[in-house]
PyMOL Python script that loads the backbone (N, CA, C, O; Angstrom):
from pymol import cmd

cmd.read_pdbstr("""\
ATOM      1  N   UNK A   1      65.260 -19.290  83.870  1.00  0.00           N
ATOM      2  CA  UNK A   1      66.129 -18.286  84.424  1.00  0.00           C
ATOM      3  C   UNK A   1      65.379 -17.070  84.920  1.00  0.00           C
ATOM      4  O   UNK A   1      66.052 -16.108  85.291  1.00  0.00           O
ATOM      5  N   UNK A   2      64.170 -17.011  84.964  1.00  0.00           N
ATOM      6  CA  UNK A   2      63.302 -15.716  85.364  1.00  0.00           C
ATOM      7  C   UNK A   2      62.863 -16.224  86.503  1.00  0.00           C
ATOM      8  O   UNK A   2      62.553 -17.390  86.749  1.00  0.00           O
ATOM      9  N   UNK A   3      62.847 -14.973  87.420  1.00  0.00           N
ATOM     10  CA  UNK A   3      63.143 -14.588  89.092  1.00  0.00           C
ATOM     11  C   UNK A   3      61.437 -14.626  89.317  1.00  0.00           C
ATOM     12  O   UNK A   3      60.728 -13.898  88.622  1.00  0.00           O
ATOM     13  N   UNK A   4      61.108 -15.133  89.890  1.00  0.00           N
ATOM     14  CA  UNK A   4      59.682 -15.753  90.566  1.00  0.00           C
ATOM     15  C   UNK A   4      59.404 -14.711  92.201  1.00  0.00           C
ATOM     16  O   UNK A   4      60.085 -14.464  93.196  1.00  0.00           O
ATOM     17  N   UNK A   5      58.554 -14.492  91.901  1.00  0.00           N
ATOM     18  CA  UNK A   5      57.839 -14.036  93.227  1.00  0.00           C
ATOM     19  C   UNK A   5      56.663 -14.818  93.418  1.00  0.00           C
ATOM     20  O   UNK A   5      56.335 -15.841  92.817  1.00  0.00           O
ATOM     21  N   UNK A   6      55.992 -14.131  94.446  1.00  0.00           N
ATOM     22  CA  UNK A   6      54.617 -15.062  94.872  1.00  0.00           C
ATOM     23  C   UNK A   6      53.627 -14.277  93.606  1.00  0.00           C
ATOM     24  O   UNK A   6      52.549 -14.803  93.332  1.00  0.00           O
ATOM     25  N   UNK A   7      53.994 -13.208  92.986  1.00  0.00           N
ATOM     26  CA  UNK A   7      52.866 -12.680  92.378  1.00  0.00           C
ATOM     27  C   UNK A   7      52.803 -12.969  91.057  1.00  0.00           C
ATOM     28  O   UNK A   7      51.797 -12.791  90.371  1.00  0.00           O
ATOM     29  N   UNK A   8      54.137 -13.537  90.553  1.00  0.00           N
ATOM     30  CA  UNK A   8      54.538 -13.757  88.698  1.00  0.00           C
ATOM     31  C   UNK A   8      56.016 -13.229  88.826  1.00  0.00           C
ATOM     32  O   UNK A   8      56.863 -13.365  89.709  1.00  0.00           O
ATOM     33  N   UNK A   9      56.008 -12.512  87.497  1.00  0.00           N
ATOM     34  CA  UNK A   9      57.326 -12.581  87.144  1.00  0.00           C
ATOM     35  C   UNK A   9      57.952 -10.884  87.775  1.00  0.00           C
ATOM     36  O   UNK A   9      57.397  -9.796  87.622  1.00  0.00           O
ATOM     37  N   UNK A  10      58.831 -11.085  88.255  1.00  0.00           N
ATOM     38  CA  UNK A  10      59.642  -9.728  88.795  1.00  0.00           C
ATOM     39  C   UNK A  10      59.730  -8.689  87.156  1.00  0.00           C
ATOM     40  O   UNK A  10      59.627  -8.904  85.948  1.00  0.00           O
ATOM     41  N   UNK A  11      59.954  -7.640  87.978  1.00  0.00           N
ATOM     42  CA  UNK A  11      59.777  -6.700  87.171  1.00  0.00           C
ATOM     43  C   UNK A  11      60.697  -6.078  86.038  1.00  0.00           C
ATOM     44  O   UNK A  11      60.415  -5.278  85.145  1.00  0.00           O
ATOM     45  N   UNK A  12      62.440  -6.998  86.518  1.00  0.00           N
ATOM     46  CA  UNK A  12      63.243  -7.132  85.333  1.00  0.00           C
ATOM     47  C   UNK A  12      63.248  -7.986  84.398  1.00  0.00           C
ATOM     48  O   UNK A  12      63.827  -7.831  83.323  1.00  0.00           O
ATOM     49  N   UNK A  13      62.399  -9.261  84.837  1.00  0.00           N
ATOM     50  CA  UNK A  13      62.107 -11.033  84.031  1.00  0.00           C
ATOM     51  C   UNK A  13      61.042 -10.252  83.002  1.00  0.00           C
ATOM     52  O   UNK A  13      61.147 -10.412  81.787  1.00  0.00           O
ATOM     53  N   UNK A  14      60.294  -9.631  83.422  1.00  0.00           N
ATOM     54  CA  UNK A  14      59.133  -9.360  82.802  1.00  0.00           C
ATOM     55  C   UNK A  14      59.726  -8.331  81.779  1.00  0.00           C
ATOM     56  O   UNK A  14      59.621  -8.539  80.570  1.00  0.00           O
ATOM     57  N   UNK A  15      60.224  -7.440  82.178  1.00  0.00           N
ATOM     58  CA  UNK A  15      60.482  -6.647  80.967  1.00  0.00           C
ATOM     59  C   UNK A  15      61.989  -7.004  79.582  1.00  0.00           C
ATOM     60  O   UNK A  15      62.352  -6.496  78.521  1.00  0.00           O
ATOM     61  N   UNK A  16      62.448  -8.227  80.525  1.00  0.00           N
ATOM     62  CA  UNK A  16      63.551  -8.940  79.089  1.00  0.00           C
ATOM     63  C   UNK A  16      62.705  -9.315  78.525  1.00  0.00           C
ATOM     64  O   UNK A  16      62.667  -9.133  77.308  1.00  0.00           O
ATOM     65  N   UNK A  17      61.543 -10.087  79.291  1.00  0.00           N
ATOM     66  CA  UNK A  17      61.162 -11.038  78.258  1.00  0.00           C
ATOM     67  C   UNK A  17      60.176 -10.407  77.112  1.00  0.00           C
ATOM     68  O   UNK A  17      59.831 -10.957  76.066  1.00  0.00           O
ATOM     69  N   UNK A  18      59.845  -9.208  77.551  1.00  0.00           N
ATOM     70  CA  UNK A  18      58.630  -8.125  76.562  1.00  0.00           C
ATOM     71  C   UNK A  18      59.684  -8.104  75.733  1.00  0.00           C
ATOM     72  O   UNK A  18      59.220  -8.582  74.698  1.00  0.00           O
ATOM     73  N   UNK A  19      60.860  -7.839  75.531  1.00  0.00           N
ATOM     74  CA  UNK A  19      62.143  -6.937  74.894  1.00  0.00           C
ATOM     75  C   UNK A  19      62.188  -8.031  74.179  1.00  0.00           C
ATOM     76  O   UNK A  19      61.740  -7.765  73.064  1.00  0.00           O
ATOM     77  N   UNK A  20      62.543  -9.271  74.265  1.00  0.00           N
ATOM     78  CA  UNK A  20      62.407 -10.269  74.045  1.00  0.00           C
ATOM     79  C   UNK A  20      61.719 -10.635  72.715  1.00  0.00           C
ATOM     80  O   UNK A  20      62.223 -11.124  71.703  1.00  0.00           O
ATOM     81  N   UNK A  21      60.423 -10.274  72.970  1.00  0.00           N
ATOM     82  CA  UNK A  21      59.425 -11.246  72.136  1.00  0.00           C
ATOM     83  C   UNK A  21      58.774  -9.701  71.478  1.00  0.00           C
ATOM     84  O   UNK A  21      57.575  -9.717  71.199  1.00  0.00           O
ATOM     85  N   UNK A  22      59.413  -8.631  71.281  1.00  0.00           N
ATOM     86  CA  UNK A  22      58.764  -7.380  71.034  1.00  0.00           C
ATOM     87  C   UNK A  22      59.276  -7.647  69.684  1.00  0.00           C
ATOM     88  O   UNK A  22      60.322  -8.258  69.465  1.00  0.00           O
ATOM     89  N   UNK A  23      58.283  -7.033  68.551  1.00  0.00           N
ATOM     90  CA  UNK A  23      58.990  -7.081  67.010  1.00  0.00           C
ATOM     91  C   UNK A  23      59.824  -5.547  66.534  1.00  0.00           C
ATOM     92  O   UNK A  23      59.244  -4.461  66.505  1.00  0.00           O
ATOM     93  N   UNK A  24      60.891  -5.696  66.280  1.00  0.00           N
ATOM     94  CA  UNK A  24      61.139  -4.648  65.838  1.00  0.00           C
ATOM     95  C   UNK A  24      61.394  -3.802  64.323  1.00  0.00           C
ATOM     96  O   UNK A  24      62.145  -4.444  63.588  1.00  0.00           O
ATOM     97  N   UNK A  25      61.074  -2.928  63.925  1.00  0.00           N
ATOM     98  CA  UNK A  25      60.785  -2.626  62.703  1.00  0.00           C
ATOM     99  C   UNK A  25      61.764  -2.412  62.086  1.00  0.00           C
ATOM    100  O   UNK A  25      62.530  -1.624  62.641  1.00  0.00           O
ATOM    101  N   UNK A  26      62.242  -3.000  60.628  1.00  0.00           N
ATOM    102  CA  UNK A  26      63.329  -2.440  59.985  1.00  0.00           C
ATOM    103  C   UNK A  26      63.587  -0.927  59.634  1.00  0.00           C
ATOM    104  O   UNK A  26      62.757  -0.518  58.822  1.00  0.00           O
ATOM    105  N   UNK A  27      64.190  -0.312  59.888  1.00  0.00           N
ATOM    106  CA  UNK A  27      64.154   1.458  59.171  1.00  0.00           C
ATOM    107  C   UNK A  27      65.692   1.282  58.642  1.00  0.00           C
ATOM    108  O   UNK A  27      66.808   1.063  59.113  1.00  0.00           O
ATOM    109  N   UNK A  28      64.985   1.543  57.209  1.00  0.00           N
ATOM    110  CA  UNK A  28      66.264   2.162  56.496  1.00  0.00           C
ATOM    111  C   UNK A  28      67.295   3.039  56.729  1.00  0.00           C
ATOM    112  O   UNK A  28      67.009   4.165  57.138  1.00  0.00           O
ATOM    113  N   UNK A  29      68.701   2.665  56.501  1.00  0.00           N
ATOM    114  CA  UNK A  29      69.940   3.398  57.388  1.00  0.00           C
ATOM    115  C   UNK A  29      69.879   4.291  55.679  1.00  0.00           C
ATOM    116  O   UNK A  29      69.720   3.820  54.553  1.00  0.00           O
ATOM    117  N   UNK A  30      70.065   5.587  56.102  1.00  0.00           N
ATOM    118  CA  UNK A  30      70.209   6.645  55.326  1.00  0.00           C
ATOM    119  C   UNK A  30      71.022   7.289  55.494  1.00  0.00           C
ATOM    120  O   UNK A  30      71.188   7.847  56.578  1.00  0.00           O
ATOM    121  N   UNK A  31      71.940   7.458  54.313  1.00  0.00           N
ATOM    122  CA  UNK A  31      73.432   8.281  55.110  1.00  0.00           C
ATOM    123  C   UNK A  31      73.281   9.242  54.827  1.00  0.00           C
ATOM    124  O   UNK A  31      72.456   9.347  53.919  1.00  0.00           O
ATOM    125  N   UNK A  32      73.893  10.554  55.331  1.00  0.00           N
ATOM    126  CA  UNK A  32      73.742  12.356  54.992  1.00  0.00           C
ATOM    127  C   UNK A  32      74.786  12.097  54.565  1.00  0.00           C
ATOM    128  O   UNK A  32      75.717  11.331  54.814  1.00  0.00           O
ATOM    129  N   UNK A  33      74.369  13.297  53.444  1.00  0.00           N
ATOM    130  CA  UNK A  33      75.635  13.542  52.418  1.00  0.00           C
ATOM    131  C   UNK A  33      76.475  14.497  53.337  1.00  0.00           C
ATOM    132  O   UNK A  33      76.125  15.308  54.194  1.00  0.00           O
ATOM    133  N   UNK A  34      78.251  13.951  52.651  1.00  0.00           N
ATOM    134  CA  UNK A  34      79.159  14.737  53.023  1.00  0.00           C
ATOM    135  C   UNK A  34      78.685  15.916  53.280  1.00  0.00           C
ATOM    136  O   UNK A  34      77.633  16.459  52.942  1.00  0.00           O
ATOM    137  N   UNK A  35      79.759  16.338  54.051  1.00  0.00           N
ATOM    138  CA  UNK A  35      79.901  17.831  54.340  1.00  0.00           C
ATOM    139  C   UNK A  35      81.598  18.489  53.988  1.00  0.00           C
ATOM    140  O   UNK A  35      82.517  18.188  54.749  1.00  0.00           O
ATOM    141  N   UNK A  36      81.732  18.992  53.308  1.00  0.00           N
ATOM    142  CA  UNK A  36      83.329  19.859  53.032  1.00  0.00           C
ATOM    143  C   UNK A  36      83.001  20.556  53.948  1.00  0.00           C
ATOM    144  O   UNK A  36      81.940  21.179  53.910  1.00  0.00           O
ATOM    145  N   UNK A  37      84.024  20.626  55.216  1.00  0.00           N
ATOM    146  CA  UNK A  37      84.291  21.065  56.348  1.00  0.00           C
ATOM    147  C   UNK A  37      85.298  21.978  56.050  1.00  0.00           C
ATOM    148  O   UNK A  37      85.857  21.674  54.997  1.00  0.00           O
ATOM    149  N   UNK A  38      85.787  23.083  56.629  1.00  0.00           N
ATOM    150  CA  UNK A  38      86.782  23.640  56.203  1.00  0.00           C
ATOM    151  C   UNK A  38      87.874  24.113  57.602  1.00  0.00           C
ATOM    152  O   UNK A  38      87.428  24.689  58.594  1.00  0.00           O
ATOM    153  N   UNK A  39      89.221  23.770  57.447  1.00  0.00           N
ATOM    154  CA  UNK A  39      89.848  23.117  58.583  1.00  0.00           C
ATOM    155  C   UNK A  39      90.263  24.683  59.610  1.00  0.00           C
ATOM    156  O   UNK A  39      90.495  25.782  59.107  1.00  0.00           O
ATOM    157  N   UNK A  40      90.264  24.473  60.617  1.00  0.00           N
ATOM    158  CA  UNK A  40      90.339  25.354  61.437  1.00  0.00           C
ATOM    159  C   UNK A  40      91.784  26.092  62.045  1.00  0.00           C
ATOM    160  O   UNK A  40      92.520  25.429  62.777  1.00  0.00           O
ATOM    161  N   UNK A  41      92.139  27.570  61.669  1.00  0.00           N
ATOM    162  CA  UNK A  41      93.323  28.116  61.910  1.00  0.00           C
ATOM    163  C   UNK A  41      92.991  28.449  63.686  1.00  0.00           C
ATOM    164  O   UNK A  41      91.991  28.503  64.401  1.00  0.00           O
ATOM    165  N   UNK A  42      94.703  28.646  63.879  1.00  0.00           N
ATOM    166  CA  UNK A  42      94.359  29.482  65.566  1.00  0.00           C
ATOM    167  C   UNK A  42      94.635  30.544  64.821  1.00  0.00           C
ATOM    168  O   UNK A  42      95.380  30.562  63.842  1.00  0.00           O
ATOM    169  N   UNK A  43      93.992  31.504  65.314  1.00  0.00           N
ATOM    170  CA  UNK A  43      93.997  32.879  65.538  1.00  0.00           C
ATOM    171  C   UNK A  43      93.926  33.352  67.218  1.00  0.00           C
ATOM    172  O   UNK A  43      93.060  33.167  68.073  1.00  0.00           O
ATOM    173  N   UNK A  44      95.297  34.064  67.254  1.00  0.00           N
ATOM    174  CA  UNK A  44      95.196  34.635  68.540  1.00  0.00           C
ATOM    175  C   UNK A  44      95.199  36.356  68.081  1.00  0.00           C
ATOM    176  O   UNK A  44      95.627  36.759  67.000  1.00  0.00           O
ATOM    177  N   UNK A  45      94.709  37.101  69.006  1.00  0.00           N
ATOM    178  CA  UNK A  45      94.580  38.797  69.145  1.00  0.00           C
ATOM    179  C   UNK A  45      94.596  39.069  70.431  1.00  0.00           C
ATOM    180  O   UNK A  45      94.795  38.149  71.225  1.00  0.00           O
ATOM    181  N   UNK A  46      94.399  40.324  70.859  1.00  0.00           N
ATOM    182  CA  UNK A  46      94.175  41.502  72.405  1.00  0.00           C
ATOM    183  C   UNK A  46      93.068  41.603  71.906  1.00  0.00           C
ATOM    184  O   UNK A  46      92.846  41.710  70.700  1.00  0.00           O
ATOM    185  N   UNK A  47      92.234  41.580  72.814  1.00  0.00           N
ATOM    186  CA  UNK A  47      90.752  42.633  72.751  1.00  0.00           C
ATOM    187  C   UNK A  47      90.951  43.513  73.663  1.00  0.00           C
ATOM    188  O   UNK A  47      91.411  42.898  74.625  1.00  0.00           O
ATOM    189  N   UNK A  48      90.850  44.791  73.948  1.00  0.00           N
ATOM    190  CA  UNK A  48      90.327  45.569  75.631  1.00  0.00           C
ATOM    191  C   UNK A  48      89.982  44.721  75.700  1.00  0.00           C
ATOM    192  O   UNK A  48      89.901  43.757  74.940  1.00  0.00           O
ATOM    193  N   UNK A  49      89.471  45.091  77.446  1.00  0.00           N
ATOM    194  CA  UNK A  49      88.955  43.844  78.546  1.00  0.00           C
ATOM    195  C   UNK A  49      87.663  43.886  78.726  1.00  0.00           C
ATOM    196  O   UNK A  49      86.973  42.990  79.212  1.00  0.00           O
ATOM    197  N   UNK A  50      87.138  45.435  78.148  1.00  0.00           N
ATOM    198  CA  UNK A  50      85.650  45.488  78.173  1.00  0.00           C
ATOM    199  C   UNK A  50      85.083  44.858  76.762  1.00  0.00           C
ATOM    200  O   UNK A  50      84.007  44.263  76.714  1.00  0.00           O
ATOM    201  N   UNK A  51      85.841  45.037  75.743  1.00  0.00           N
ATOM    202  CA  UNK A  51      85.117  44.379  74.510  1.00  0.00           C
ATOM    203  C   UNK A  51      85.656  42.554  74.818  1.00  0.00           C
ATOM    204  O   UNK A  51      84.621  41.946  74.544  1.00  0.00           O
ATOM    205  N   UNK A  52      85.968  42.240  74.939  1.00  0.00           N
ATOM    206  CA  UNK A  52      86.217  40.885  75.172  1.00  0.00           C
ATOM    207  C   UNK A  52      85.156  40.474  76.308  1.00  0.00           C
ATOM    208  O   UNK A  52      84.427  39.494  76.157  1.00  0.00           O
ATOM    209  N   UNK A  53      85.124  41.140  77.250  1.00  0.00           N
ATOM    210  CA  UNK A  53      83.803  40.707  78.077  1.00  0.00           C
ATOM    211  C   UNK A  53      82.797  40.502  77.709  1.00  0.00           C
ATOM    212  O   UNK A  53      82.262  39.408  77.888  1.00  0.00           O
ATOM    213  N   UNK A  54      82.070  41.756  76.911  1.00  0.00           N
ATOM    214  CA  UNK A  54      81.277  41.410  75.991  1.00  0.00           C
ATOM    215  C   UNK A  54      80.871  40.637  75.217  1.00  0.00           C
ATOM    216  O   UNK A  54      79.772  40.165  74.929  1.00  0.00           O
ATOM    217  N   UNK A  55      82.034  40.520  74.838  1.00  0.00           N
ATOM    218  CA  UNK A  55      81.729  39.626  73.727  1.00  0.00           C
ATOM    219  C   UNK A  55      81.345  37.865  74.058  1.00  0.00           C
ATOM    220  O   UNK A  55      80.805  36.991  73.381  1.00  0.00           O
ATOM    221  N   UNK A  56      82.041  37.909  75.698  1.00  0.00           N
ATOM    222  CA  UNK A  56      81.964  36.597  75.787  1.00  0.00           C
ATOM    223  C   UNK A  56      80.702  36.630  76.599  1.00  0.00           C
ATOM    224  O   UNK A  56      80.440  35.482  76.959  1.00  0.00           O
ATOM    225  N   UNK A  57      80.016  37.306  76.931  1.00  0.00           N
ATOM    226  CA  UNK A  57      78.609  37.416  77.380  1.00  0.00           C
ATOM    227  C   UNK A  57      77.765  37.107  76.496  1.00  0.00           C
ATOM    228  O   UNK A  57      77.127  36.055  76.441  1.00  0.00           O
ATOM    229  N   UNK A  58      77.714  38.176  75.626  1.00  0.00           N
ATOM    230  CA  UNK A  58      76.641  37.807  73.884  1.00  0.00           C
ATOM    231  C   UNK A  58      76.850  36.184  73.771  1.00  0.00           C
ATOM    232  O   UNK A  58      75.938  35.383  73.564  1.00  0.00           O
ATOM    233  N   UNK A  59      78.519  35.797  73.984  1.00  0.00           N
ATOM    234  CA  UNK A  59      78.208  34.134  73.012  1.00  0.00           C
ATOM    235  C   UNK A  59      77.568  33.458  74.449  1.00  0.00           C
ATOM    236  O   UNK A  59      76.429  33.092  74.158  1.00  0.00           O
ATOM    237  N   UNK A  60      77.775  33.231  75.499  1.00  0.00           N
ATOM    238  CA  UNK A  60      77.356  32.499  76.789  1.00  0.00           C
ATOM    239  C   UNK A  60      75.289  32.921  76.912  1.00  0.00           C
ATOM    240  O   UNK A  60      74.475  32.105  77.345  1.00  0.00           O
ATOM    241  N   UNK A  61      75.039  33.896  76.565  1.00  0.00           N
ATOM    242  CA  UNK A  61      73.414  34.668  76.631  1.00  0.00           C
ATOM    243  C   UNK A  61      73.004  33.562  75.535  1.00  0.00           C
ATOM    244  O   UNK A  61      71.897  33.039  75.664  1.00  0.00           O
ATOM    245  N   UNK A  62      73.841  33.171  74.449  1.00  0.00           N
ATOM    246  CA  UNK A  62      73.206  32.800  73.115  1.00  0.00           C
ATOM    247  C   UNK A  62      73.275  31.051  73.178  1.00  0.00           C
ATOM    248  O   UNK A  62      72.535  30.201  72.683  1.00  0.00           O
ATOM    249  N   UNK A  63      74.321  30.961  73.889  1.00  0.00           N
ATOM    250  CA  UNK A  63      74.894  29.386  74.319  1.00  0.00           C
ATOM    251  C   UNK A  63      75.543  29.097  73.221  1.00  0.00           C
ATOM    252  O   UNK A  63      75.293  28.104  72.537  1.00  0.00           O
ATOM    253  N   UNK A  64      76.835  30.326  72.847  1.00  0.00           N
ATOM    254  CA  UNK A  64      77.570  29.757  72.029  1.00  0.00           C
ATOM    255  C   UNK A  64      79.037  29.771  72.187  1.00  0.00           C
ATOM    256  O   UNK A  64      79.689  30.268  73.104  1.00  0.00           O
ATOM    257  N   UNK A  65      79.400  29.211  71.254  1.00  0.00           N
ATOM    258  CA  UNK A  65      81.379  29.234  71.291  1.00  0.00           C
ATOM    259  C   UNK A  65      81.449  30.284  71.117  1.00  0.00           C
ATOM    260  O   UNK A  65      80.813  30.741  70.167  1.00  0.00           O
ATOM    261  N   UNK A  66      82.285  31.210  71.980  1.00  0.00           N
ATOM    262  CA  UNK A  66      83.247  32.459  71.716  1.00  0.00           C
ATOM    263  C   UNK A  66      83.374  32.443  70.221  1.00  0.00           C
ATOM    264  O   UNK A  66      82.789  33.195  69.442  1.00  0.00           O
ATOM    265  N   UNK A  67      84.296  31.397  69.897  1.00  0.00           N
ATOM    266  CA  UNK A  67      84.723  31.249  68.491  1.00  0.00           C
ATOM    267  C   UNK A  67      84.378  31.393  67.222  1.00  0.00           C
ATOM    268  O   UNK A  67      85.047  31.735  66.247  1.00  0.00           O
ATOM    269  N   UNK A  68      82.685  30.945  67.392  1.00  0.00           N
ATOM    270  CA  UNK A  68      81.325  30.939  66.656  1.00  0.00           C
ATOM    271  C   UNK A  68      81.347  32.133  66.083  1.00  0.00           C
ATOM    272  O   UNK A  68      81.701  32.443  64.946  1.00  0.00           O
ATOM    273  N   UNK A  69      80.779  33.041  67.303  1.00  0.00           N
ATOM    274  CA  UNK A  69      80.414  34.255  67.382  1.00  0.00           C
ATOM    275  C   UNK A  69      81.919  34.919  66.331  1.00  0.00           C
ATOM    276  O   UNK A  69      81.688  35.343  65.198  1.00  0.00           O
ATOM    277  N   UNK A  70      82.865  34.918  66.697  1.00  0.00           N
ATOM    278  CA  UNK A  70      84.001  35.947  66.308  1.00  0.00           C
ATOM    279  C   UNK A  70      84.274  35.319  64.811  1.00  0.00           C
ATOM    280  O   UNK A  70      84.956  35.990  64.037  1.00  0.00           O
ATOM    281  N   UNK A  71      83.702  33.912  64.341  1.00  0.00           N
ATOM    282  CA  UNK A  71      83.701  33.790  62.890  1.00  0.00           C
ATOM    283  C   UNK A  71      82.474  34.705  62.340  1.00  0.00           C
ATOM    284  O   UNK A  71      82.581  35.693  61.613  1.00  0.00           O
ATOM    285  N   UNK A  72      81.643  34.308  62.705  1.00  0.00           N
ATOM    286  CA  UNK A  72      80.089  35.229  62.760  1.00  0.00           C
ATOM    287  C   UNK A  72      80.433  36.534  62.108  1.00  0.00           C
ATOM    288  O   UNK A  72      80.209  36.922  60.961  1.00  0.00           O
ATOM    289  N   UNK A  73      80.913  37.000  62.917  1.00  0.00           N
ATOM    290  CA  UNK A  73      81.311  38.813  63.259  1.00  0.00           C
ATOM    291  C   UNK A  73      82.456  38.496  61.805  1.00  0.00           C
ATOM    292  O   UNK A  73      81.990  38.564  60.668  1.00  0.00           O
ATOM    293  N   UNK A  74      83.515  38.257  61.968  1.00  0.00           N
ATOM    294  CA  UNK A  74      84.205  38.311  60.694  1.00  0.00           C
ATOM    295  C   UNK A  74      83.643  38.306  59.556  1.00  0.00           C
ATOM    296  O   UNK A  74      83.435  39.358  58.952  1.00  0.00           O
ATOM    297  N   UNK A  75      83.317  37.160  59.095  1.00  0.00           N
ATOM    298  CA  UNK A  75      82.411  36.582  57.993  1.00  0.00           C
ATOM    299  C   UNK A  75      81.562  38.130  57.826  1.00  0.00           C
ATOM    300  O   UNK A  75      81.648  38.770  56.778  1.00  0.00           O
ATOM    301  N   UNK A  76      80.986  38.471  58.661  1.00  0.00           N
ATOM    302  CA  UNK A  76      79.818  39.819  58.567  1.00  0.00           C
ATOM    303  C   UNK A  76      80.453  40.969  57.704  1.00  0.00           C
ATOM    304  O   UNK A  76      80.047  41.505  56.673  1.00  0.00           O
ATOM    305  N   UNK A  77      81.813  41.215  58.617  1.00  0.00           N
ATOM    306  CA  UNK A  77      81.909  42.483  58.716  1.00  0.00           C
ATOM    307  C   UNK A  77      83.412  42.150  56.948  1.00  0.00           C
ATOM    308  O   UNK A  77      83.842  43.063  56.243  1.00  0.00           O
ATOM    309  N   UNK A  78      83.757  40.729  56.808  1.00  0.00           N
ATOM    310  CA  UNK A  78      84.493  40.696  55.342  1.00  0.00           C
ATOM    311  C   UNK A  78      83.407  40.670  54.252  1.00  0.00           C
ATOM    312  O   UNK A  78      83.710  41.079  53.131  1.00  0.00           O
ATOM    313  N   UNK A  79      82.534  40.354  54.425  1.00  0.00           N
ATOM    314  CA  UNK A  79      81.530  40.340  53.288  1.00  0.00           C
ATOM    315  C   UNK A  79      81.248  41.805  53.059  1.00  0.00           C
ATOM    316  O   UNK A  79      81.060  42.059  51.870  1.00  0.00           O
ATOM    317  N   UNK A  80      81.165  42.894  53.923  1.00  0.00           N
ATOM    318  CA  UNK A  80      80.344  44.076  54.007  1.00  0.00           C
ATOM    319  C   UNK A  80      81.613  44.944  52.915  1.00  0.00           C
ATOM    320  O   UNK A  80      81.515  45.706  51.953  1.00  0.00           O
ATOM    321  N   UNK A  81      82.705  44.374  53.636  1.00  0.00           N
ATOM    322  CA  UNK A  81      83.988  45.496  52.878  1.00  0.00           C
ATOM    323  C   UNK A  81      84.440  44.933  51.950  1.00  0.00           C
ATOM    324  O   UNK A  81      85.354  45.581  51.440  1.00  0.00           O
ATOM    325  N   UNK A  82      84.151  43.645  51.281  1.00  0.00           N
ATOM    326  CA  UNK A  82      84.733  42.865  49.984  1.00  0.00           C
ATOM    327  C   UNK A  82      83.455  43.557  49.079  1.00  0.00           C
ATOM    328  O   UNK A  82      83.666  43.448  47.871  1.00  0.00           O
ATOM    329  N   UNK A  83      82.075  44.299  49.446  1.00  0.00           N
ATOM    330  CA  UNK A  83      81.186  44.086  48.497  1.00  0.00           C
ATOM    331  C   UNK A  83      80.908  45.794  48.022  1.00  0.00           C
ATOM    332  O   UNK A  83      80.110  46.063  47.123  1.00  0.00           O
TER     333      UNK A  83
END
""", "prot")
cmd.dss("prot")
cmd.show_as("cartoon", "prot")
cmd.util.cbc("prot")
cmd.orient("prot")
């Protein structure tokens, strides 16, 4: 079933058949431990239009979710006033 030229074997025959006859190594499947995820509320608010801009600049500069960032910032600023 492999495609013949005048020179040997074409260059897709040749590489099934490497794939083919190549050994491949067992690697142990290792599972990561769970993760307790913790499930996600909507939260809607107003920002001004200049702090909301901002803000969505910082997360886009950083390559992140809006969302990220405004848990980020929470998380920050509840830890600071719970302590």
């Amino acid at each position: 079933m492999t495609k013949r030229t005048g020179k040997g074997l074409s260059i897709g025959a040749a590489m099934k058949g490497r794939m083919e006859t190549s050994q491949v190594a067992e690697v142990p499947v290792v599972e990561a431990p769970a993760v307790e995820v913790e499930a996600l509320e909507p939260f809607n608010t107003r920002l001004r239009a200049g702090l909301h801009r901002r803000l969505k600049l910082h997360a886009v500069s950083e390559g992140r979710k809006l969302q990220d960032v405004v848990n980020e910032a929470l998380e920050e600023y509840l830890s600071k006033k719970e302590s």
